[in-house]
N, C-alpha and C positions, 0 to 999 in steps of 0.2 A: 504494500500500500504506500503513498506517494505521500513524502509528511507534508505536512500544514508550516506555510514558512511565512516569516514576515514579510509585509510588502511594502511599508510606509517610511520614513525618516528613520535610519537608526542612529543611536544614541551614537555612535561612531562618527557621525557628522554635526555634532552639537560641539561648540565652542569649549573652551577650558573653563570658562564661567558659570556658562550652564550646566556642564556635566558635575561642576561641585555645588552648584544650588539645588539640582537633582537627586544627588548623592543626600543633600543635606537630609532632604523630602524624604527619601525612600528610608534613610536611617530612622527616622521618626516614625515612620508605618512600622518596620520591621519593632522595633524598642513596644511601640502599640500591641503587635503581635504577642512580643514575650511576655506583657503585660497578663494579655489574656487568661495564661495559665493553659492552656489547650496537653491534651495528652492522644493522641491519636496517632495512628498506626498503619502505612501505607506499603509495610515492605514485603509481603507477601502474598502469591494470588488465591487467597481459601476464600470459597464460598460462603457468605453471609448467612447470619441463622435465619433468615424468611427463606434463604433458598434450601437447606438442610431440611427445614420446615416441609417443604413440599414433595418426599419422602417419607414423612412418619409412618406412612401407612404401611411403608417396610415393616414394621416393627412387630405387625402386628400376623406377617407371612414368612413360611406357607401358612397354607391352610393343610396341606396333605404332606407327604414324604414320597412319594413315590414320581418317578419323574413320567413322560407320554408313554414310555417301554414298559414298566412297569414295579422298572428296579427301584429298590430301597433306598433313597440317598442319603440315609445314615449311616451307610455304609462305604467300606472301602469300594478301592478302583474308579473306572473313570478316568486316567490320569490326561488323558485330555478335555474333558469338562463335559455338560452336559449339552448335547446337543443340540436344544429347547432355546439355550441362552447361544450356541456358538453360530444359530442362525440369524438372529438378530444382530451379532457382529457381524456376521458376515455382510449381510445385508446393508448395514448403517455403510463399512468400509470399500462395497464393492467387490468381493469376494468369493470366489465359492468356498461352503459351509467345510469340507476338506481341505482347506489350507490354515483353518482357526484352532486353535487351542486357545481356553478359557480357565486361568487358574484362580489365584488368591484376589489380594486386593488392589496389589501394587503392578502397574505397571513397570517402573521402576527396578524394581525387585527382580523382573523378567528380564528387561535389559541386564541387569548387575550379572544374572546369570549365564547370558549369551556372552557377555564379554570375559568371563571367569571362564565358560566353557572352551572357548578360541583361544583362548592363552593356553590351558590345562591339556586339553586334546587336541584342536583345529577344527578348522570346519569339513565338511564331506571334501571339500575340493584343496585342502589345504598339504602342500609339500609336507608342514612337518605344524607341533602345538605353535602359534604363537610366539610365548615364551621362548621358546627357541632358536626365535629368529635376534639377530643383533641388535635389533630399533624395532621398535610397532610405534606407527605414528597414525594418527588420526586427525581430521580434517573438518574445522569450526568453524562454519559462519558464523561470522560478528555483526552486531549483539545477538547474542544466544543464551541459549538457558542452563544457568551456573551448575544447575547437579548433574548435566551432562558433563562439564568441565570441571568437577571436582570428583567424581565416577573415574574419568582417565588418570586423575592426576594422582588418587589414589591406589590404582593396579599397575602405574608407572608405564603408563603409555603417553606418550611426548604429541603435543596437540601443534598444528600449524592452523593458522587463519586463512581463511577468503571471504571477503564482503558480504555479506545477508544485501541482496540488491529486492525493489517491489515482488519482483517475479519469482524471489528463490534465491538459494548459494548461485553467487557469477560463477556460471559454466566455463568462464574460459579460464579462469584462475582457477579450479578446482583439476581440469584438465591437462593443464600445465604442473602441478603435482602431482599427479598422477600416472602417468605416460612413462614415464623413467624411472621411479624410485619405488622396488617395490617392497620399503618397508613402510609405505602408507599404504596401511591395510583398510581403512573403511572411511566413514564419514558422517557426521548428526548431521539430522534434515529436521525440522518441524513444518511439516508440509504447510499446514493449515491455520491462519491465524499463527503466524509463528511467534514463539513468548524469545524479546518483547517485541517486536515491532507491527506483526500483526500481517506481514505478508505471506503471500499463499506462493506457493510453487507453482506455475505455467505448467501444463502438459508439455509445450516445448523445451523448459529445461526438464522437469522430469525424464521425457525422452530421450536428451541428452547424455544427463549422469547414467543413464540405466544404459545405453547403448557406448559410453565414450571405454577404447580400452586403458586399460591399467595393465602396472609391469606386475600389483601383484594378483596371484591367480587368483585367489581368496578376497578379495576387495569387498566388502562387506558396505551397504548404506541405511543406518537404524533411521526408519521412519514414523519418529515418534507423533503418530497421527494426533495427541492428544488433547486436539481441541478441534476436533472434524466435525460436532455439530454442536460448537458452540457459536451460534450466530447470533448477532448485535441487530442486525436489520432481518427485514422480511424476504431478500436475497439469500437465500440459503446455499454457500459455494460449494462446490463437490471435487472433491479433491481427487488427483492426478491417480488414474492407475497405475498404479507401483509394480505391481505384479505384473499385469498386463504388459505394461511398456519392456519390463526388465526378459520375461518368455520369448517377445515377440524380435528383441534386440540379439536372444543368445546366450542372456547371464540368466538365467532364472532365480538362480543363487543368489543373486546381490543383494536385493531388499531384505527385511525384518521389518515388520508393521508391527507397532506395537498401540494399542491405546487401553479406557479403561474407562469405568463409569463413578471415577472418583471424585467427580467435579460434574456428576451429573444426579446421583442418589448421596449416598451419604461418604466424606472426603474420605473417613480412615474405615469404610464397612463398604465395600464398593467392590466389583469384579473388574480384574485385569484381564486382556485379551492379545494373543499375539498372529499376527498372520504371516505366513511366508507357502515359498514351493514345498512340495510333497518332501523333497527330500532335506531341506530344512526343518522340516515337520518332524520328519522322523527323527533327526539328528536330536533335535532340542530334547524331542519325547525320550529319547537313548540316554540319555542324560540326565532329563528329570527324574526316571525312574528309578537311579539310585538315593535321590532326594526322597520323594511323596509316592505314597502310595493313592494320591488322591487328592484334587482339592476340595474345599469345601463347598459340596454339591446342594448344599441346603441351603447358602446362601445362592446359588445358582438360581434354585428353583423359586427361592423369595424373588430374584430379580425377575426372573420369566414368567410368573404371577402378576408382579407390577404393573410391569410395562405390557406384557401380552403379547409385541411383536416390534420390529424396528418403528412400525409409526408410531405408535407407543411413545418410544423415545425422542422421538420427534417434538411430539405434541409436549411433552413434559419438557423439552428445551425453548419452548416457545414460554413459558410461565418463567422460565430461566432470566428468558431474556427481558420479560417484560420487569425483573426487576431490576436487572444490573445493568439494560440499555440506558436510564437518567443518571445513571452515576459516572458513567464515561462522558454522558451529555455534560455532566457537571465540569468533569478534567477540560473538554475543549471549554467549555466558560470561561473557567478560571485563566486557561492560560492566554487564549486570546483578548481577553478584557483587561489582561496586563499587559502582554507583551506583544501583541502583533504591532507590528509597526518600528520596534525595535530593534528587530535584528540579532536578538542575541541567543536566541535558541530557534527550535523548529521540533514538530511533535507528531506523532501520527494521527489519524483518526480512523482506526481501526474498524472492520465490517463482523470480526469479531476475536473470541478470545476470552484473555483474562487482562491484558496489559496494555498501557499505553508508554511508546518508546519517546524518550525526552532528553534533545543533547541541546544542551546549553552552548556557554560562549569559551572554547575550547583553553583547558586551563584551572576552570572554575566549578565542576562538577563535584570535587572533592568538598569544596568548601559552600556548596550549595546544601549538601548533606548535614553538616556543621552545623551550619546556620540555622535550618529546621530543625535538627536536635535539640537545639538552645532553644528554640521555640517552641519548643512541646512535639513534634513533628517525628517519626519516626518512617526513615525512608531508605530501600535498600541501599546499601553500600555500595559508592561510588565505581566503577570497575565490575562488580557482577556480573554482568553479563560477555563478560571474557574470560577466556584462559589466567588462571592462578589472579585473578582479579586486578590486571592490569589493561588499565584502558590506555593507550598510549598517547591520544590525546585529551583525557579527562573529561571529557565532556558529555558521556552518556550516565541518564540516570533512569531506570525502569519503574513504572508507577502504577501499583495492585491496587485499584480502588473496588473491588468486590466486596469487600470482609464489610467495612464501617459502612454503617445507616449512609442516608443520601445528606443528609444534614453532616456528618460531620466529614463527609466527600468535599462537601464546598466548604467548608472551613479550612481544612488538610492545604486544597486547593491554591484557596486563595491566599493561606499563607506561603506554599510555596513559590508561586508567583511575584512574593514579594522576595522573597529568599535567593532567586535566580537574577531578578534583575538587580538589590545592592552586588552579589557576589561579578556580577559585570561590571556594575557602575564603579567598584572597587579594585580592581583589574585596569578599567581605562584611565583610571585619575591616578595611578601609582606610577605611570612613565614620569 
């Protein structure tokens, strides 16, 4: 998605006079601000309790234990989930119901084990584990989502960057690492709504990364679908065949779709889903099954009770969206009631997701955080959205308005609006 930029005078063509009678103003807002006393909290994207809320009825399901077959799902087995719920992934992702396994809660948790797995053993197509190899390097669009980047950084795989562009990771930079070096084994994608900036993947670069070769055979691309039907508008986008594109190119292999219904029923009671080729399937199932003898099929059958069928899930994301659409309405307020015209940042406005992506005036991200600290404002750490949380030009900051009520959205807001532009205004009058 194509951010929201300023268009009017910016403060960078205002006289040395004015930027310090400016300065003077904005330091009087912000002092106003800290006055307030405000305690609010913007750094992570969990669903607010009106939307947990719309769920309860979980609670109170199944109603029976036995799934359409007839089996007991108190019971062991199942190790790839129940069927009833693996069609409704399938469905939601574009899949056939044979390429899904449905286990626990965490997506997350899935990924942790694909990439544990490929290091430990390799994958079907892999020369030798992983581990084994000299370097395993994987491949980050920026700004991206930190637990992807703290997941590598933890199993000691060495992360390279390429752009996060509207359309998707830039294909031609991702191709160019790719082509020669073959200890860049894979690469994070958030196809849809990508956390933060909210862009979707094109069919044409999807086709791209899924057809472009790589030196290694094993090249792997986790497509963390995990916000494929969280839509903001009444445009509901439909995300790139992964599979399709990847069969059709030769790599069958390449993908891993992973998503989950953690941000759709209840955050930490939710079902994780993974889709890839038959022989991914198997591989993963080879594997889990010295883990689990089974996931938890009763919460399976609670979800496929709920919802009834993917439109199901549909419909219940539309109640989603009807409460967390005015709270993003609120971020574009805030920030362009401050700052359009200024120049000193630029923001998205997202079709959906969890997040709104926010880079200030390069330099000042770090101390834009600060600032709202001291103000009561709690906001992710400056850098997040990169590798080992180094932003190289400072200036990206990702902004969770889900969790807090709509009232204290425009607060958050508007104090950080003010927080952004001293942290400029103080920057320009310091030459």
């Amino acid at each position: 998605m194509e951010p929201v930029t300023t268009t009017s005078t910016p403060l960078s063509a205002l006289s040395a006079e004015d930027l310090a009678a400016r300065l003077t103003t904005v330091r009087a807002d912000y002092e106003a601000l800290k006055a307030g006393g405000l305690k609010l909290d913007l750094t992570r994207g969990k669903p607010g309790a009106d939307q947990l809320d719309l769920s309860n009825a979980l609670l109170g399901l199944p109603t029976g234990h036995r799934d359409r077959a007839g089996a007991d799902v108190r019971n062991y087995g199942g190790l790839d989930g129940l069927v009833e719920l693996r069609e409704i992934f399938a469905d939601l992702l574009g899949v056939d119901v044979a390429s899904v396994v449905c286990g626990g809660n965490s997506s997350l948790t899935v990924m942790h084990q694909v990439l544990t797995s490929l290091l430990l053993k390799g994958g079907p197509d892999s020369p030798r584990p992983w581990s084994q190899e000299p370097v395993v390097k994987f491949i980050c669009p920026v700004p991206g989502y930190d637990r992807h980047f703290t997941m590598l950084a933890e199993l000691g795989i060495e992360m390279v960057t390429v752009p996060m562009t509207p359309d998707g990771p830039d294909p031609v930079a991702v191709r160019a690492l790719v082509a020669d070096d073959p200890s860049v084994k894979g690469m994070w994608i958030v196809p849809t709504y990508a956390n933060p900036t909210g862009a979707v993947c094109s069919t044409a670069v999807a086709a791209e990364l899924m057809a472009m070769p790589t030196a290694a055979p094993d090249f792997r691309i986790l497509w963390d679908n995990a916000y494929a039907v969280h839509h903001l508008t009444e445009e509901e986008t439909k995300s790139a065949d992964a599979l399709g594109l990847a069969a059709v190119s030769g790599h069958p292999n390449r993908p891993l779709i992973f998503a989950s219904t953690s941000k759709i029923t209840f955050a930490g009671a939710g079902v994780a889903a993974m889709a890839a080729s038959s022989e991914n399937v198997a591989w993963y199932l080879q594997r889990l099954g010295f883990a689990s003898i089974g996931p938890d099929k009763i919460n399976h059958l609670r979800h496929v009770e709920f919802f009834g069928d993917a439109n199901g899930v549909r419909a219940h994301m539309r109640k989603h969206r009807d409460l967390i659409a005015p709270k993003f309405d609120a971020v574009e307020a805030a920030l362009t009631g401050r700052l359009a015209g200024l120049d000193i940042a630029e923001w998205t406005v997202p079709t959906g997701g969890y997040f709104v992506n926010l880079d200030v005036l390069d330099g000042t991200a770090s101390r834009v955080i600060t600032l709202a600290k001291e103000a009561g404002i709690a906001l992710t750490a400056a850098g997040s959205a990169f590798p080992h949380g180094n932003d190289p030009r400072d200036r990206n900051i990702r902004l969770a308005p889900t969790f807090p009520v709509l009232a204290e959205v425009e607060a958050a807001m508007a104090g950080v609006a003010v927080c952004v532009e001293l942290a400029a205004l103080e920057q320009l009058t310091s030459a």
